[in-house]
C-alpha positions in Angstrom: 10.7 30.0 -13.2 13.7 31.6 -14.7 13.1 31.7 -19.0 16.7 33.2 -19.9 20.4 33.8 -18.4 22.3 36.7 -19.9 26.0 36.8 -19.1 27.8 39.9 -20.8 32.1 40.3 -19.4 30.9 38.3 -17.0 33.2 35.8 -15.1 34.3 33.8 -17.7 31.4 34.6 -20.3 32.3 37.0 -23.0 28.2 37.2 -24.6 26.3 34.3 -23.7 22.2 34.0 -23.4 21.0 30.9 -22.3 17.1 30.1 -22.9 15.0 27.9 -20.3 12.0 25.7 -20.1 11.0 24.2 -16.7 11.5 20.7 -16.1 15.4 19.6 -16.1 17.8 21.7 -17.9 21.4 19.8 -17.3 24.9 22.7 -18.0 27.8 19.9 -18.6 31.2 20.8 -19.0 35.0 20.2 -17.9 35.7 21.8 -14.7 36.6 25.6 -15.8 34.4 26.0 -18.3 32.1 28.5 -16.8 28.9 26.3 -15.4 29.2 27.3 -12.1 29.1 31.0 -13.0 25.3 30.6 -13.9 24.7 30.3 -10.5 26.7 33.7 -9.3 24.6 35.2 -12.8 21.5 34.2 -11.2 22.2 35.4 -7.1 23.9 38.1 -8.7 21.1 39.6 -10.9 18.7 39.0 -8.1 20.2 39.8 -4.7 23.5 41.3 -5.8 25.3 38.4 -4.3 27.8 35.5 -5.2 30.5 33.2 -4.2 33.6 35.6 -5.7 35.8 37.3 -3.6 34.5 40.6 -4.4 32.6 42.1 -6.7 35.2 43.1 -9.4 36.0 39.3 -9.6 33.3 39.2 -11.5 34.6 41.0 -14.3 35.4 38.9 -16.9 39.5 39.8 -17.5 40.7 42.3 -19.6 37.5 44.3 -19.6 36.3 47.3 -17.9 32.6 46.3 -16.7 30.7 42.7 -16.7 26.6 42.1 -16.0 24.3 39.3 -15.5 20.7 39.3 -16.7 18.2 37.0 -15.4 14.3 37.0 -16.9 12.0 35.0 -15.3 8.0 34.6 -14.7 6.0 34.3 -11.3 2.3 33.9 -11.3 1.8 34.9 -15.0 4.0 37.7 -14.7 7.4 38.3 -16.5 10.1 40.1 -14.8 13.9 40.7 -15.8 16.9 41.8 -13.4 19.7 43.3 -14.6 22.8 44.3 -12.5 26.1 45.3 -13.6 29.5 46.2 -12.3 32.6 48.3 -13.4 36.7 48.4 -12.8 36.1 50.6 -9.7 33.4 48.4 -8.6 30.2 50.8 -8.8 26.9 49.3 -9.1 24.1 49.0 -11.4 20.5 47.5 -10.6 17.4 47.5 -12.0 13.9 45.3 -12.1 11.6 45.2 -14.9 8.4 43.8 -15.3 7.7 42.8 -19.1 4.1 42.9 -20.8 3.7 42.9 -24.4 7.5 43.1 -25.1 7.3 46.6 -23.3 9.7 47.0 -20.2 8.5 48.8 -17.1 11.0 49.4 -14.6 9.6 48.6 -11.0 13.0 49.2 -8.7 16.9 50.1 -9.0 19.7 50.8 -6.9 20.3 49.7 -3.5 20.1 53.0 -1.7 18.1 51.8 1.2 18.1 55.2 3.0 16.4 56.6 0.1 14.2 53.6 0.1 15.9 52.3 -3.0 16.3 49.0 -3.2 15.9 46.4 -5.9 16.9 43.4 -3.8 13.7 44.0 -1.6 11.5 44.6 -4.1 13.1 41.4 -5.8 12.6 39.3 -2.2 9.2 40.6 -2.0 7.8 39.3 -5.0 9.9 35.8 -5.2 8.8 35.5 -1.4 12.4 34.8 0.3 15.8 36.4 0.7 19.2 35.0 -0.6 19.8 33.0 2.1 16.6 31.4 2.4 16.5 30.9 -1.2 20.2 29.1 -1.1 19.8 27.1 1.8 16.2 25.7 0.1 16.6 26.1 -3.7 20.6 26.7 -4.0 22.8 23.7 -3.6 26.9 25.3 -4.5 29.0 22.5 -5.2 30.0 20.2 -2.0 27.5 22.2 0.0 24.6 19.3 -0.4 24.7 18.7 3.2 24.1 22.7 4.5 20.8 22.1 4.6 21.0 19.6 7.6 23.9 21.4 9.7 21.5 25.1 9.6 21.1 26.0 12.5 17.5 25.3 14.3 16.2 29.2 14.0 17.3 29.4 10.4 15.7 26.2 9.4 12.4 27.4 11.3 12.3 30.5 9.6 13.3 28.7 5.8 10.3 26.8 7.0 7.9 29.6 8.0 8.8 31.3 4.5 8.1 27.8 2.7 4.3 28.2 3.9 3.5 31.3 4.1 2.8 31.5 7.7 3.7 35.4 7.1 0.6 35.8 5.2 -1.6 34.3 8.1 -3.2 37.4 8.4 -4.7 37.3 5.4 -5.6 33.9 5.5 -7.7 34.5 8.3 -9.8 36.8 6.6 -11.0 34.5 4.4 -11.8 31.8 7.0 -16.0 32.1 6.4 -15.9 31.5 2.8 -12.9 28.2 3.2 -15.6 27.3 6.0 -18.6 27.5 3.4 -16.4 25.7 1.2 -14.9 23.0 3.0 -18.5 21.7 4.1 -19.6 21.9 0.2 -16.3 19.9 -0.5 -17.2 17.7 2.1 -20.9 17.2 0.5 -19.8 16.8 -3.2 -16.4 13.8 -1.9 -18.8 11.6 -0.1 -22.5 12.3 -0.5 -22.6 13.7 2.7 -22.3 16.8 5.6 -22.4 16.8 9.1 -26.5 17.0 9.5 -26.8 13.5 8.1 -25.2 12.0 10.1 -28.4 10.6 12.2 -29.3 9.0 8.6 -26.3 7.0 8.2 -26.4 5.6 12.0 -30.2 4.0 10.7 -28.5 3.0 7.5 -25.5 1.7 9.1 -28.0 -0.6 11.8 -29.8 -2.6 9.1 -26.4 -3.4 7.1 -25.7 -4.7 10.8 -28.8 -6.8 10.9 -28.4 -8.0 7.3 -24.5 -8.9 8.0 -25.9 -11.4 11.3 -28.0 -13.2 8.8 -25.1 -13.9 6.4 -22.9 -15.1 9.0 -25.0 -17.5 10.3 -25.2 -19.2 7.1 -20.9 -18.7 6.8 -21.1 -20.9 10.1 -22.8 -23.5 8.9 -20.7 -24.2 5.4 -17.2 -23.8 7.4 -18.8 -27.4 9.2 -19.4 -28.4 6.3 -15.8 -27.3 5.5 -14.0 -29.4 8.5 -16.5 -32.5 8.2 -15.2 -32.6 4.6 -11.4 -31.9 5.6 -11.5 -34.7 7.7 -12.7 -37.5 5.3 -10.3 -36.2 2.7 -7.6 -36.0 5.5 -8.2 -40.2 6.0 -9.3 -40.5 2.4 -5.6 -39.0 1.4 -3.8 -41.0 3.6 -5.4 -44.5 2.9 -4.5 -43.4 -0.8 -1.3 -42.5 0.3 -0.2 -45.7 1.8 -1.4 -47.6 -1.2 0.3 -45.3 -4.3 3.2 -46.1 -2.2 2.9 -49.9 -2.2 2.2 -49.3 -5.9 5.5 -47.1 -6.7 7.0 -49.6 -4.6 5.8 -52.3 -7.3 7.6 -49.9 -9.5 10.7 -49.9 -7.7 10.5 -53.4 -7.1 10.7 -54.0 -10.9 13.3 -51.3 -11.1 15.8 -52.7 -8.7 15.3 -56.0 -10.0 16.1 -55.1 -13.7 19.4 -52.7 -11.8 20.0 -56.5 -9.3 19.9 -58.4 -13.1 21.4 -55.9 -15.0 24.2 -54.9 -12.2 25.3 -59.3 -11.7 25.4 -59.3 -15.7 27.9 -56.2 -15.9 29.7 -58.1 -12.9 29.7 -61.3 -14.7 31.6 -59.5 -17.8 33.8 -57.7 -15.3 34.6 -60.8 -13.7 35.1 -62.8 -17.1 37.4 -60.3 -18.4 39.6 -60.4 -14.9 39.6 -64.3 -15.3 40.8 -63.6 -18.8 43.6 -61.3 -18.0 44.9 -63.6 -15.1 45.2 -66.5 -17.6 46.5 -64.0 -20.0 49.1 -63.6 -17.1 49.7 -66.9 -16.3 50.1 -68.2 -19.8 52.4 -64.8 -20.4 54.5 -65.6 -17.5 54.9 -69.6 -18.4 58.4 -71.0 -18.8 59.4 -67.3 -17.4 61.3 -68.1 -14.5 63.1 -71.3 -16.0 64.6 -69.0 -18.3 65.6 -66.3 -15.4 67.7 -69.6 -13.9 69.7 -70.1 -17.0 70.9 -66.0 -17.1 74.4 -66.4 -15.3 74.8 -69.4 -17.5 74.5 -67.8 -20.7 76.0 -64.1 -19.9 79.0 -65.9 -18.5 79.4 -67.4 -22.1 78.3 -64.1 -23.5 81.2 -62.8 -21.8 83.6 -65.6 -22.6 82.3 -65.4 -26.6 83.1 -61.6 -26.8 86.8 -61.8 -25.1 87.9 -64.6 -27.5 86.4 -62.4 -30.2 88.6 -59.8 -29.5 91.8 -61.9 -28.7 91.4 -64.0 -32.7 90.4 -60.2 -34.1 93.6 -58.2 -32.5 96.0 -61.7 -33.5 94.2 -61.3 -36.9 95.1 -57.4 -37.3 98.6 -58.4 -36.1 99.8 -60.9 -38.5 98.2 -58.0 -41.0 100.9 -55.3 -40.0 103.6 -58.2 -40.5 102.4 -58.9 -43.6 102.6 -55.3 -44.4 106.4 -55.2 -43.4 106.6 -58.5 -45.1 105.6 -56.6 -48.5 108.3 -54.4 -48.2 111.0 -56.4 -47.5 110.0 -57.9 -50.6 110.5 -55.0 -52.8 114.0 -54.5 -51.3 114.9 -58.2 -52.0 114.0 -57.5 -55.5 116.2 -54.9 -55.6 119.2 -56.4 -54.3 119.2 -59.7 -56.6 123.2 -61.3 -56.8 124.7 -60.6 -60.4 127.6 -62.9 -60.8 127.3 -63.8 -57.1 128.8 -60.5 -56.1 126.7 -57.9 -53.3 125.1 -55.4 -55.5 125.5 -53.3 -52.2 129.6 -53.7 -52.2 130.6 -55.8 -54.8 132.2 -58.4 -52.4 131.3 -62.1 -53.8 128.2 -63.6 -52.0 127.5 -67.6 -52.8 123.8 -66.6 -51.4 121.8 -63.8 -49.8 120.4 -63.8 -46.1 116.9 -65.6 -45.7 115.3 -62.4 -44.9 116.4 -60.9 -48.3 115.7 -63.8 -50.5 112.5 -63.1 -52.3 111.2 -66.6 -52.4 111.8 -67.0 -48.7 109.6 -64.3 -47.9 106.7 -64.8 -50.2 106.8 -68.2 -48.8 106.1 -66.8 -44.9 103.4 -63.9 -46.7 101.6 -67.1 -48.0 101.7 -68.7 -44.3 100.8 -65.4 -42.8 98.0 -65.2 -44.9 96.6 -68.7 -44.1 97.4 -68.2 -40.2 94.3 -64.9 -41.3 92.3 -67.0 -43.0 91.7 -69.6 -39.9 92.2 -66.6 -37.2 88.8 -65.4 -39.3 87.3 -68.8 -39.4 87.8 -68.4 -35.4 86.7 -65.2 -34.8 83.6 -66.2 -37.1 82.6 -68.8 -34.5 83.4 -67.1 -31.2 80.8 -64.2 -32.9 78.3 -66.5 -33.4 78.6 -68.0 -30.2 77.9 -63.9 -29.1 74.9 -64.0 -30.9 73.4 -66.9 -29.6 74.0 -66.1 -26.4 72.8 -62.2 -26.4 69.5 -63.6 -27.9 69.2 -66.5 -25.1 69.9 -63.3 -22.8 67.4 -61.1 -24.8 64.6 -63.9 -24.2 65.8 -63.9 -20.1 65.2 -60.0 -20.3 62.0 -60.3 -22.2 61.1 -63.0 -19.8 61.9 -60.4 -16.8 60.0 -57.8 -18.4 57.0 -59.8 -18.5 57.2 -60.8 -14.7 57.5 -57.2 -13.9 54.7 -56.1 -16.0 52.4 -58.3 -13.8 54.7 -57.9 -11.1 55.2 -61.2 -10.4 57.7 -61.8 -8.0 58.0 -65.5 -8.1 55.9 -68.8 -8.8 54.0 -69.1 -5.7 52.0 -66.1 -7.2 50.9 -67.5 -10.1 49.6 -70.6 -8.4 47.8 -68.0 -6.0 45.8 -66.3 -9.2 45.1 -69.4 -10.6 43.3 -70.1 -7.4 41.6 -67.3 -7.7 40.5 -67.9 -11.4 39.3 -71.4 -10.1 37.4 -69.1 -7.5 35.6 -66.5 -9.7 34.7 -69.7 -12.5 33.0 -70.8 -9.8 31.0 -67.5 -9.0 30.5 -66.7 -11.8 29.1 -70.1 -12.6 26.6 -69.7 -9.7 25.7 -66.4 -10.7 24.8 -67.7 -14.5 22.0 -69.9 -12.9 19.8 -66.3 -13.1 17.7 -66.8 -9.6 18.0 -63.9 -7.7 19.4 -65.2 -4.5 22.4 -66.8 -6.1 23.2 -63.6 -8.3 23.4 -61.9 -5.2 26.3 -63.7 -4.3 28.4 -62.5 -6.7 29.7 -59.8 -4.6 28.5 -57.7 -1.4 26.9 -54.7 -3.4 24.9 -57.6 -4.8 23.8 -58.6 -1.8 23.0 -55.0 -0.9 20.7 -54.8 -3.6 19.2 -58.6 -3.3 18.2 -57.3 0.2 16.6 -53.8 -1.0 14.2 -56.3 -2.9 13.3 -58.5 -0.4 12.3 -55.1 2.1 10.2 -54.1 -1.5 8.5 -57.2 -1.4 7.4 -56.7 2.2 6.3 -53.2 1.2 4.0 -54.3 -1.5 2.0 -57.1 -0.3 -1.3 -56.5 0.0 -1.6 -54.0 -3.1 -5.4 -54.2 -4.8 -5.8 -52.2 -8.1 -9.1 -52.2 -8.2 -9.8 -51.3 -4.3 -6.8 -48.3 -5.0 -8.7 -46.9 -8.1 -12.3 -47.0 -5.9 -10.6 -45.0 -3.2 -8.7 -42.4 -6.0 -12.1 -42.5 -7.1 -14.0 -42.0 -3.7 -11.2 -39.1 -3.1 -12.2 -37.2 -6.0 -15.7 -37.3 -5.4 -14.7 -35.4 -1.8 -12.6 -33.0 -3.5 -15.8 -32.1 -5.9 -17.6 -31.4 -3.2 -15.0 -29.6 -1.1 -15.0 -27.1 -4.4 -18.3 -26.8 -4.3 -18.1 -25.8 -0.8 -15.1 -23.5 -1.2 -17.0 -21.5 -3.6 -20.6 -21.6 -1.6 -18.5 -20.5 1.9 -16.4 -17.8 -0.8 -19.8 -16.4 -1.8 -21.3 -15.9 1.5 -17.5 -14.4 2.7 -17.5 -12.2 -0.3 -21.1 -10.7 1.1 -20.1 -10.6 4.6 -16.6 -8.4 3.1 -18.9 -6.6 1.5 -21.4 -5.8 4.4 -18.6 -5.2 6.5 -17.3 -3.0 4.1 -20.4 -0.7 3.7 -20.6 -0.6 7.4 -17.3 0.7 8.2 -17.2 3.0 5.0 -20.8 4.1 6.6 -19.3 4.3 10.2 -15.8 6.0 8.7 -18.2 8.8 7.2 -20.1 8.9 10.4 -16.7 9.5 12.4 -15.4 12.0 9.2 -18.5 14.1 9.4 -18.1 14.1 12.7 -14.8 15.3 12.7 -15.8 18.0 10.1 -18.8 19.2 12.2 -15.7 19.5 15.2 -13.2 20.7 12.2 -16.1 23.8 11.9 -15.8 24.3 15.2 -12.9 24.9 15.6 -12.2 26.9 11.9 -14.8 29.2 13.9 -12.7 29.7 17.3 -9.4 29.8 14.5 -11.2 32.9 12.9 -11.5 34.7 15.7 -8.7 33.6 17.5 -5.8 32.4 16.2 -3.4 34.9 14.8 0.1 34.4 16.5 2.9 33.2 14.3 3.7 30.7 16.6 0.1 30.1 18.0 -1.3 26.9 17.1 -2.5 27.2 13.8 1.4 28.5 12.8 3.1 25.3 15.2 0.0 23.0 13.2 1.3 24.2 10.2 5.0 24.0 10.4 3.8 20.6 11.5 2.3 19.7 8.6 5.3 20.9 6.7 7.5 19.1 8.4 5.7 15.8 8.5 4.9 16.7 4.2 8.8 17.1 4.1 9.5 13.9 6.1 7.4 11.8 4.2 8.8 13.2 0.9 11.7 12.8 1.8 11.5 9.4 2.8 9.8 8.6 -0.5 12.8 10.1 -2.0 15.2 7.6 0.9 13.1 4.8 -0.6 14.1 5.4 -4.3 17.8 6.1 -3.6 18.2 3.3 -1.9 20.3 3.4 1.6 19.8 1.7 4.9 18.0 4.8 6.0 14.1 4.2 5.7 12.4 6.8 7.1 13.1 10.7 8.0 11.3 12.5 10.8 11.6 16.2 11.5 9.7 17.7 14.6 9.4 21.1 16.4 10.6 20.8 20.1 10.0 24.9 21.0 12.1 26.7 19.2 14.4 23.6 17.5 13.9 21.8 14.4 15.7 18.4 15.1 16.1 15.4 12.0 15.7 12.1 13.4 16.9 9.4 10.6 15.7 5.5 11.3 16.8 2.2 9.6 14.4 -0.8 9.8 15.8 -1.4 13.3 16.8 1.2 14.8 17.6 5.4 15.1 21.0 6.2 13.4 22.7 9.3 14.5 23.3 11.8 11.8 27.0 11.9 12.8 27.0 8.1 12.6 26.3 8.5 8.9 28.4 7.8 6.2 29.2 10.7 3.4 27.3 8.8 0.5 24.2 8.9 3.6 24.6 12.3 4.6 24.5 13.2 0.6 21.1 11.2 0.4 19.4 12.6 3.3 20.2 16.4 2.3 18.9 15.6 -0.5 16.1 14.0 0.0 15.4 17.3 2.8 15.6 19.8 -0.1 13.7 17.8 -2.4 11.1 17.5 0.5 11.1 21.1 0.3 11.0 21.9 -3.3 8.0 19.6 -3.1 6.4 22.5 -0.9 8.0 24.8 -3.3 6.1 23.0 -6.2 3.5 25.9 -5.5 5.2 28.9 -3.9 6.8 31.8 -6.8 9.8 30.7 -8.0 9.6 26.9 -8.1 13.3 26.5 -9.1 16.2 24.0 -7.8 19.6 24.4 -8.8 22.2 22.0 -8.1 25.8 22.1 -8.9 27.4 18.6 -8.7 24.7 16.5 -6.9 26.0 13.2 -7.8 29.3 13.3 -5.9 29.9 10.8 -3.3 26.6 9.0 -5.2 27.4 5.6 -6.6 25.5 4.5 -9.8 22.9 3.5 -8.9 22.2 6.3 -6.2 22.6 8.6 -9.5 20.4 6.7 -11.3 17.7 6.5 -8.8 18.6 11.1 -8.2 17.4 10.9 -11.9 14.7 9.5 -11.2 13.9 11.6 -8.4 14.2 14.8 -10.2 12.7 13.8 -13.5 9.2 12.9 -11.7 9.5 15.9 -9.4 9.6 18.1 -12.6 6.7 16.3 -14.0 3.8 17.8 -11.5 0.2 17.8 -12.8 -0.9 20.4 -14.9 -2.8 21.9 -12.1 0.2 23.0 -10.1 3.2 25.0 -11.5 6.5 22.3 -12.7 9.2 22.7 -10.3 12.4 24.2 -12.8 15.9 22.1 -12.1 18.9 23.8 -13.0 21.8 21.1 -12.7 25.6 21.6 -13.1 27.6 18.5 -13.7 30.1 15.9 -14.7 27.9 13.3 -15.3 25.8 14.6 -18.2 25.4 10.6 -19.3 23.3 10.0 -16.9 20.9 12.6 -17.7 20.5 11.1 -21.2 16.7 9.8 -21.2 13.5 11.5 -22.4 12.8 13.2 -19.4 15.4 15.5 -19.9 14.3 19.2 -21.6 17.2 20.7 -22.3 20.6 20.0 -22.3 23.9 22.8 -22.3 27.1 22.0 -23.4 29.8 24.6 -21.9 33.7 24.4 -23.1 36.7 26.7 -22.5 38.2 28.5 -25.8 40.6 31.5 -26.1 37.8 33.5 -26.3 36.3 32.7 -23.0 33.4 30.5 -22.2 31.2 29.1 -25.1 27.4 27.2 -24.6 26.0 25.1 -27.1 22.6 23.4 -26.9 22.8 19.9 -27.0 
């Protein structure tokens, strides 16, 4: 695992040291912030390679020389890889291995023709180059799905790497002692090796023997067994037959209380019908004499209001001529004779004219006045005549308003709904009488019901109490003894189960030490045989590894959750194909979708790091693996990653370095450590979170 980053001028880093644990360490950020540079630290320190340009792109701007230092452990060891790089792009390396805080340089340089060269020396003790290393343990940002477009020879080799088929050679030479062992494994697991196996077939025959006796005696309680079914089969049905003539007592009483209940509501809806219709009737009485007498009284209503008007305009008339009247007045006042001459001209006068003789015309103001006073006395009685006639025509209108509130057209009508009153007394009066029959006459739903009863009745004759409680009774007792014989035939089961169970656990051991007695065999002819890469220990490995990576990963399909249930990779000669399978059928890899294609690369790699749990480096690094995941795909990649980092303590944790946006859902206990990386003037700055 790697235990510190050191990035010095490097990239975007100006001094930062990172400290690691294994488990998951999460790097969150905004885009630019420097996480992905960890990764070219990391490749860089190690193999001297990186995803830049060129090698001076690593330089963090504005300075002369940048480095990256990586320190990690493998196997107990401590190692630390430096590598630095200048304006002109020269080259430093050097490997260290640390012990007791002391540094002892083990390679530098990359002068392979002086048989120099720190990136060998580096490959040889993580056990796989750059490439391998990337495709299996490095996944760069949108490359997720490299590992399943590799091509075959590259993934065979990864694979080879993966289990150290290189080191068969070795392996081999310990083949006597793994033999020695495998048999004492054998011995200590179940109690048994291959020379007992005689034993167990003598062991294995009188469990046989005992089991015949047992299921002899299973035979005869599962008669038992049916001879009871079939009396509580009849027993159940006779009881049947009568709980439903007595629920039909119940129902009978029910839908004569709903028949009683149902006519009595009817009988108040009825009732209050008859009481509106007279309501109507008495409402609409004397209506229509009145509607005959309308022209009659709006013609005098008519008649009334233009005489009105005639005595009120005469009355306003002889007013105004009073008015003038008045002022001829005051002018005849004026010109009074004095001496009988004109006061006008002098000229002698024996009288004035009638219209300028005061007398004369306070005499026709006094007539005028009384001609008012009986033009008043008319207009007084054509108003009342108005009056009487607008409230004769107010009763009419009332009178209308009533018809058309009932809509009643005409008197034909209301004789028709006081038949219908005389009808519904008469119902009503039947239906008061309380037998059933005649309430059901009240109306058709009445009937409907009356006839429900009668089928009721016919359901329930015949009903005994006391001959239904003797057969619940009776059908108890059967059940009892069906218990009894449930738990008699599941004792007798439980001990054939069980001496079934030792047989085939005896005759499972039988074939296993069999198959370790031919597993020696062979481990033999392997010793002394088998030493090809690609003979048929290497193809039976690589076999293994590929099933171990299939099922893994399909563990790992299971938890993410996609249509795709199982992976399969196989060895067909020199190819390495990926077969992916819903519950129905084989889906194409092309035929995925990009969220699929996500899951099933990463389900491959982690099927790998699962083989990498105990091979040097045990590290994963991923950089964005939760795009094109939804949430719940991210939450279940959690998951994934958080158990795969929490191997027993007798195997080495698998270390996850992951880069990404999504730091929330990393946020649970399983989590070791998490980085927090932001962009500043100065150049990339870590905090631990």
């Amino acid at each position: 695992m790697i235990t510190s980053i050191e990035l010095r001028d490097f990239l975007s880093h100006e001094d930062t040291t990172i400290n690691l644990e294994d488990g998951v360490t999460i790097f969150v950020g905004e885009n630019g912030a420097g996480k992905s540079s960890i990764i070219d630290a990391i490749t860089f320190s190690l193999f001297g390679k990186h995803t830049r340009k060129s090698n001076k792109g690593l330089i963090r701007r504005g300075n002369n020389q940048g480095a990256a230092i990586i320190k990690f452990s493998i196997k107990d060891k401590q190692y630390e890889a430096e590598r630095k790089i200048d304006s002109k792009g020269n080259l430093k390396a050097a490997l260290f291995e640390v012990t007791d805080n002391n540094r002892v340089q083990i390679a530098s340089g990359e002068r392979k023709q002086f048989k120099e060269s720190m990136t060998e020396q580096v490959e040889k003790i993580i056990g796989m180059d750059f490439e391998k290393l990337k495709i299996a343990s490095i996944v760069q940002q949108g490359e997720l799905n490299s590992i399943i477009n590799a091509k075959p020879k590259e993934f065979k080799e990864l694979l080879n790497a993966i289990i150290g088929i290189d080191k068969l050679d070795i392996a081999s030479e310990s083949m006597k002692k793994i033999t020695k062992e495998f048999r004492e494994k054998n011995r200590t697991e179940s109690g048994h090796d291959d020379t007992q196996i005689d034993i167990l077939r003598k062991d294995s025959k009188k469990h046989q023997d005992e089991l015949k006796e047992t299921k002899s005696k299973k035979d005869e309680l599962e008669l038992q067994k049916k001879d009871l079914d079939k009396k509580i089969t009849k027993l159940e049905g006779e009881e049947s037959l009568e709980k439903e003539k007595k629920f039909n007592i119940g129902q009978l009483k029910d839908k004569t209380s709903d028949l009683q209940n149902y006519v009595d509501s009817k009988i108040k809806e009825i009732k209050d019908e008859i009481g509106r219709n007279k309501e109507i009737i008495r409402s609409c009485k004397g209506c229509f004499e009145k509607l005959g007498q309308k022209k009659g009284f709006e013609k005098n209503l008519k008649k009334a209001t233009k005489e009105e008007i005639d005595a009120h305009d005469k009355i306003q008339k002889i007013k105004e001529e009073i008015v003038s009247l008045k002022e001829q007045e005051n002018l005849a006042e004026k010109l009074q004779l004095k001496d009988n001459k004109c006061p006008v001209c002098g000229s002698e006068v024996e009288e004035l004219k009638p219209w300028l003789q005061v007398d004369h015309i306070k005499e026709k103001i006094i007539k005028l006045k009384q001609n008012i006073d009986s033009k008043k006395e008319e207009e007084d009685n054509h108003s009342q005549e108005k009056i009487e006639a607008t409230n004769k025509l107010k009763e009419i209108s009332a009178a209308e308003t009533i018809l058309d509130t009932y809509s009643i057209k005409n008197e034909e009508e209301l004789v028709s709904i006081q038949k219908k009153i005389e009808v519904k007394e008469k119902k009503v009066s039947l239906a008061d009488s309380k037998k059933l029959e005649d309430m059901s006459q009240i109306d058709e739903h009445a009937k409907v019901k009356f006839g429900e009863i009668l089928e009721l009745r016919l359901k329930t004759e015949g009903f005994d109490e006391a001959k239904f409680e003797k057969k619940t009774i009776e059908l108890k007792q059967k059940r009892e003894d069906k218990a009894n014989n449930y738990k008699n035939l599941g004792i007798v089961e439980n001990q054939v189960k069980t001496a079934e169970k030792t047989i085939k656990e005896i005759e499972k051991s039988i074939l296993e030490l069999e198959k370790v007695k031919d597993y020696i065999s062979r481990l033999d002819k392997i010793q002394n045989n088998v030493f090809s890469r690609d003979g048929s220990v290497a193809t039976s490995l690589r076999s293994w590894a590929l099933n171990s990576i299939s099922i893994k990963a399909s563990e790992y399909l299971s938890v993410l959750n996609t249509k795709i249930q199982r992976i399969t990779l196989s060895e067909k000669t020199r190819d390495v194909s990926i077969a992916c399978y819903s519950k129905t059928e084989v889906l194409e890899l092309e035929s995925l979708s990009g969220g699929e294609k996500v899951s099933v690369a990463l389900a491959l790699r982690l099927g790998m790091a699962n083989l990498l749990g105990s091979s040097n480096l045990n590290l994963m690094i991923l950089d964005e693996p939760t795009t094109h995941l939804d949430a719940e795909r991210k939450k279940s990649l959690v998951e994934v990653l958080t158990q795969l980092s929490g191997i027993g303590k007798s195997q080495t944790a698998m270390q996850f370095l992951i880069i990404t946006h999504d730091a929330e859902i990393f946020e649970n206990e399983h989590v070791g450590q998490v980085h927090e990386f932001k962009s500043t003037e100065e150049g990339s700055k870590v905090t631990e979170l």
